[in-house]
N, C-alpha and C positions, 0 to 999 in steps of 0.2 A: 349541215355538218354531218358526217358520216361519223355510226358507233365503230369503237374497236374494245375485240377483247383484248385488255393489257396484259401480256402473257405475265409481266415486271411488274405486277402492281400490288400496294397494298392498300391499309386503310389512309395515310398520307402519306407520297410522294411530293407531291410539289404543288403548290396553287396555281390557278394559271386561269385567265381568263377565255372565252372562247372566240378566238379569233383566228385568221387565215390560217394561221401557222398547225392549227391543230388537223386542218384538214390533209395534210401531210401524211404520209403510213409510217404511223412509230415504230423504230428499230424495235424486232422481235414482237412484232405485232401480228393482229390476223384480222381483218374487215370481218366483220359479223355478219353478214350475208355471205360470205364466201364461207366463215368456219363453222357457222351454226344451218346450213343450208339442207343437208342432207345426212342421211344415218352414215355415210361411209365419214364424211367429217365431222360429226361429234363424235365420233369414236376415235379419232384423232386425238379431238381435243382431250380424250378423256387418258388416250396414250402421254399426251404432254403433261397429266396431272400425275399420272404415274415418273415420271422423269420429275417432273420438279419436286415427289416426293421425297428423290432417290440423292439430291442433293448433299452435299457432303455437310451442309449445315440443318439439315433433320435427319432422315433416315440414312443418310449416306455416311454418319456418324457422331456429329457434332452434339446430336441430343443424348445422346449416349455417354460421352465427354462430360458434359456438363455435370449431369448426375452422378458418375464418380467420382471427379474432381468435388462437388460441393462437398461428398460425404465420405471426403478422403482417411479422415480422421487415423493420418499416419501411416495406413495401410497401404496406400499409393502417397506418391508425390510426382510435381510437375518438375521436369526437369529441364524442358526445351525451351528454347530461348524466347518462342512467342508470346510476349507479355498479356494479348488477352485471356487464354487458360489459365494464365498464373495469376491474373487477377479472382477467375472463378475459385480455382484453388485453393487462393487464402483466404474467399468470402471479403476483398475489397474491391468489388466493379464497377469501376466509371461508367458514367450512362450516356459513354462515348463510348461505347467496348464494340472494337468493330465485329468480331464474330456474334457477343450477345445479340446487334443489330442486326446482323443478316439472318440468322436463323427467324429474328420474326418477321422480318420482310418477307421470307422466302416460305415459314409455314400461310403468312397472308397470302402470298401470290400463289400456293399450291389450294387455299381454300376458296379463293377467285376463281380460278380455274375448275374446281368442282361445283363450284356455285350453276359457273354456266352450264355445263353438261345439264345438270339436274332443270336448269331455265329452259330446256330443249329437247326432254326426254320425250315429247310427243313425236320428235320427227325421228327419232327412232323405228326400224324396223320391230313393229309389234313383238315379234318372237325375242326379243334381245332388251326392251324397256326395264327388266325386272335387272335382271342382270346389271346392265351399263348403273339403271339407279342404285341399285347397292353396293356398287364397286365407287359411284361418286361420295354417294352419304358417309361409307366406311372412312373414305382419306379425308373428307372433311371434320369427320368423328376426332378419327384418329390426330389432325394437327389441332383441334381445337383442346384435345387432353394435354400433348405436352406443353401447348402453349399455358392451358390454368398451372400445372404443375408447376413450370418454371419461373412463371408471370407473377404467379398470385400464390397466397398463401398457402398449405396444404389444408384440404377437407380435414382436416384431423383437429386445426386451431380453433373450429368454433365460428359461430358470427356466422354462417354462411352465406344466410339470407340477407344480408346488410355487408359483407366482407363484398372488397372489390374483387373482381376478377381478369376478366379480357374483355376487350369490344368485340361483339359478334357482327357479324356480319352475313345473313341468309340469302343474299340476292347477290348480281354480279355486279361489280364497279367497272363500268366502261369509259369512266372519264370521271376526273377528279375534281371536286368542288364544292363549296361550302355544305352541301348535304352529305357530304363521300365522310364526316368524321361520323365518328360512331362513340358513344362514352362507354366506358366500362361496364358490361354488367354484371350481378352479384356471382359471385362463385356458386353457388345453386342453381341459378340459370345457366351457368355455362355446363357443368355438370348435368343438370334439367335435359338438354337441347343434344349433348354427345350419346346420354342414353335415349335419347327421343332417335337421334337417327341412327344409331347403332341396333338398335330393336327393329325396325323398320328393314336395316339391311341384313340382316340376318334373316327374314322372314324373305328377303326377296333374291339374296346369293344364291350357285347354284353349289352342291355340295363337294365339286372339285370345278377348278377353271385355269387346269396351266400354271405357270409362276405367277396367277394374278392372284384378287382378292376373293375367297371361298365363305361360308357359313361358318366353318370349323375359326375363321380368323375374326368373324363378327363376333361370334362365340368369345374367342378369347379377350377380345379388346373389351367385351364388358365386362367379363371377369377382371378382369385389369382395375376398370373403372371403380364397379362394387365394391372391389378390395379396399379402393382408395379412401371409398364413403364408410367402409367400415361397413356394409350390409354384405352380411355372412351368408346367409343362406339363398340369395341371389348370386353373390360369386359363385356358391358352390355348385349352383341348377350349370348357371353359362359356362363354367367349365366344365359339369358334367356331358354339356352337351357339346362341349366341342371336341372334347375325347371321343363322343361314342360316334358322332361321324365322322371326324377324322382317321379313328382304324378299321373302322368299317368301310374307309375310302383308301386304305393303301399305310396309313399313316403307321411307325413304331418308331419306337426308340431304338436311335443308333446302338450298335452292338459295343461299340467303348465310346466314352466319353471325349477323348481324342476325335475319335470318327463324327464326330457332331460338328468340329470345326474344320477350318482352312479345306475348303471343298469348292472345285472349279463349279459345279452346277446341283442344286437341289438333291437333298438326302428325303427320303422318309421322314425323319424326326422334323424338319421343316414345314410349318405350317406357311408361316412365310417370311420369305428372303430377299434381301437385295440380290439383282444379279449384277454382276461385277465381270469386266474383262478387260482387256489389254485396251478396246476399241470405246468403252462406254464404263458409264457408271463408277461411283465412289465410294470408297470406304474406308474414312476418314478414321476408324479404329485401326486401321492398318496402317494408317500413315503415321500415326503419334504412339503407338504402343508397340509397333516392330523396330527397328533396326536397319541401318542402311548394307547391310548383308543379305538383308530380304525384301530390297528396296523400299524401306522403310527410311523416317527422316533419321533423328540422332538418339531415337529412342527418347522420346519425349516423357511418357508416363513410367515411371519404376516403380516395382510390386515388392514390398517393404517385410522385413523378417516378420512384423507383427502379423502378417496377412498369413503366412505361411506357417505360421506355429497354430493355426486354427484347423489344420487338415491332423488329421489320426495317422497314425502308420498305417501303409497299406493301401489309402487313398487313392487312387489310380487320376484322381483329378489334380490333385500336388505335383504327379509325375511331367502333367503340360505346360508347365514352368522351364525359364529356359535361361541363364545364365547369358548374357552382350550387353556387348557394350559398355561392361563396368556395371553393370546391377540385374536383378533378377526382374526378365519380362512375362508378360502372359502368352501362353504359347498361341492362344484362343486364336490372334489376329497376326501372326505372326510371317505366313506365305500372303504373296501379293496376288492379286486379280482371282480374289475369291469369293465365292457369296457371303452375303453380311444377313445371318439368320438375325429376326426381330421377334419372331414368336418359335418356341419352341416346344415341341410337346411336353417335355419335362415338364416347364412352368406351369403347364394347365394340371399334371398330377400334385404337384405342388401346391397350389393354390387351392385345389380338391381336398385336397389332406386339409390343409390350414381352418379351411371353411366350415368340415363336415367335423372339425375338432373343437370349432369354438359355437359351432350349433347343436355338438351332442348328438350329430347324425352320422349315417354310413351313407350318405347316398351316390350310388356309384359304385364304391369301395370303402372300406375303413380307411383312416389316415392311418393306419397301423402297414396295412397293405402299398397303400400307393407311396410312402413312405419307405418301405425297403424294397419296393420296387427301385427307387433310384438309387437307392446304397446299393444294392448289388450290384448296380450296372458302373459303380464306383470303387469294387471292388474290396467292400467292408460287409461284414458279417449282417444276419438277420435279429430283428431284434424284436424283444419278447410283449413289449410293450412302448407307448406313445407319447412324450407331452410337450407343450405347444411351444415350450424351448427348444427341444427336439427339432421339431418340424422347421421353425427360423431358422436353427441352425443349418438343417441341409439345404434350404433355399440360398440362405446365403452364399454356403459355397459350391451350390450347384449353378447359381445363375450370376457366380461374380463376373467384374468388370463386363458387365454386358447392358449395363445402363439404368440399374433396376435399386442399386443404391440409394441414392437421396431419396426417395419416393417410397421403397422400404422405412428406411428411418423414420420418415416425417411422419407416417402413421401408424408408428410406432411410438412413437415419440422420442426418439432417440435424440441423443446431441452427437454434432459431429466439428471435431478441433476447438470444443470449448464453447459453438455456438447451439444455442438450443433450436429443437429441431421447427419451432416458430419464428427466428429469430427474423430482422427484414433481412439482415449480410446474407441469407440463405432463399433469398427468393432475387433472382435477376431483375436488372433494373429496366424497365421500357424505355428504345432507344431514346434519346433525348431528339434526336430530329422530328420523332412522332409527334411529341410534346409540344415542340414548338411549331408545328408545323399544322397542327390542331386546333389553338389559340386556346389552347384551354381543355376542349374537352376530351380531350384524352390524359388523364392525371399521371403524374410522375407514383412510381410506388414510394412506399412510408421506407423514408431512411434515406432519401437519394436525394 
């Protein structure tokens, strides 16, 4: 019987035993001889991990959703007819929730996908091995964080070592079968394993590469990461170092805050972005947060007076609010077939400031500095001094509606519409097909 890379696959699809029918070429499939055979086709394959990154149910917008939506807490509300956001929403999700499901089908089959690359990295053209591997390890990095995030409790509750997490999965699933389930591992291993290949691809990206993945992005995803575990002074190194090759590679801050969004192709301040066009790619924050005036749905998500009493006069970031359709929207996603920035340089001065403020260091810069470095660019006065209110507070609404909410809060500890920020109604539910489809070893989360 002949291997295939499942382009559609996750930890469980379907059981099936191996007989004629398999020998078949699966819809959206690729024979493993044909796609892992030469450097010009894994590099294909490693384009198609990029595309199934780009997904409107992970980067294409959906993980972004989700984390507003959990951490609504009045500020936004769902407004559009689709019942599964509105179940995220209010924190009640059936573990039938067809969007919940697909985002982790679709972060598995984009970690499948990098799985293989990295199974094949030898038939790689020598000059390009380093590269292709850290652009694989990054997007496996990268979907196996929002998957603990969403999945599993936040690093902030404790238990880690003993707390469930996700099933990993390090090798490629070419066919499904009583070995293809994987159980849960603890939330430490999953965390463990994201900084394992995220350190790894950062030492081997090259320090610019196109719209693809760069050092200055490895840089930032584990600052992301650290942030999460609450290890300060390691956020603070990975974001110093993805500032200081990033502008030493072209990289600043858009001149207004406006100018950061709604952009047919790659700004400066973009470390990295969905590319988005009329002909490719999604950007599912456009589709629910605009307006059908800007070919947008019904204006699904509305931006609530309470969000907007939190901006100062003068704010130049309050001014990209936008009044349709009956309530006020975010201007951010507002024009259609535009790129969908996921890292931006802001966040890494941001998260610099926070770091080097709760470890008593400058490193880089003071948070005092990198701190009205962004008020200015916000159009609010300089200020004389720092504290770590301060600093939340301009994150907040430097980096709202842009996905970074729930995950804020939870290591924070915040609550969000009465639910505390451990609560299970605050951690999505594994599809229930998984479940049953696993016979067990894949567990239902606490609460479902």
């Amino acid at each position: 019987m002949k291997k295939y890379i499942l382009i559609f696959s996750t930890l469980a699809v379907i059981t099936t035993s191996c007989d004629k029918k398999l020998d078949l070429l699966p819809q959206q499939s690729v024979a493993e001889e044909v796609a892992l055979n030469s450097d010009a086709n894994v590099k294909k394959v490693l384009n198609g991990a990029y595309d199934a990154l780009s997904s409107g149910n992970l980067y294409g917008g959906n993980v972004f959703v989700f984390s507003e939506l959990l951490a609504a807490n009045d500020e936004i509300s769902w407004e559009g007819t689709f019942n599964q956001p509105r179940e995220v929403w209010l924190k009640s999700m059936l573990t039938t929730n067809s969007f919940v499901r697909d985002t982790w089908l679709n972060a598995y089959n984009t970690i499948n996908i990098a799985n293989n690359v990295l199974s094949a990295i030898s038939i790689v053209n020598t000059a390009d091995q380093n590269r292709i591997k850290g652009e694989a390890l990054t997007i496996r990095a990268a979907m196996y964080f929002e998957l603990v995030k969403l999945y599993a409790k936040p690093y902030s509750a404790g238990s880690v070592a003993t707390a469930p997490g996700v099933p990993l999965v390090l090798t490629p699933t070419r066919g499904i079968n009583e070995t293809s389930y994987v159980p849960k591992s603890t939330i430490e291993q999953v965390y463990a394993q994201i900084v394992t290949d995220l350190t790894e691809a950062e030492n081997l990206l090259p320090n610019t590469n196109g719209v693809y993945l760069t050092k200055p992005v490895a840089s930032a995803l584990l600052s992301r990461v650290y942030l999460q575990m609450e290890k300060f002074p390691e956020a603070r190194d990975a974001a110093n170092r993805g500032i200081t090759i990033a502008t030493a590679n072209g990289k600043s801050l858009a001149l207004s805050y406006a100018a950061a969004f709604n952009n047919s192709s790659n700004v400066p301040e973009y470390l990295f972005a969905m590319q988005v066009s009329a002909q490719d790619g999604a950007n599912n924050m456009h589709l629910y947060w605009s307006i059908p005036a800007y070919g947008g749905r019904d204006g699904d998500i509305a931006v609530e007076a309470s969000h907007l009493a939190l901006y100062s006069p003068g704010d130049t970031r309050a001014s990209l609010f936008y009044n349709g359709a009956g309530a006020t929207r975010s201007g951010k996603w507002q024009q259609q077939y535009k790129a969908l920035p996921i890292i931006r340089l802001a966040e890494l001065y941001l998260t610099r400031a926070e770091a080097n403020f709760r470890a008593g260091t400058s490193i880089g810069d003071s948070p005092l500095n990198d701190v009205n470095r962004i008020r200015a660019r916000a159009g609010l006065g300089t200020l004389g001094s720092v504290t770590l209110a301060i600093i939340l507070a301009e994150r907040k609404l430097e980096l709202a509606h842009e996905g970074h909410a729930v995950h804020d809060l939870k290591r924070l500890r915040q609550s969000a519409d009465g639910f505390a920020y451990n609560a299970n109604e605050m951690v999505l539910p594994i599809p229930q097909r998984e479940v049953d489809a696993s016979n067990g070893i894949i567990t239902q989360n606490a609460g479902y």
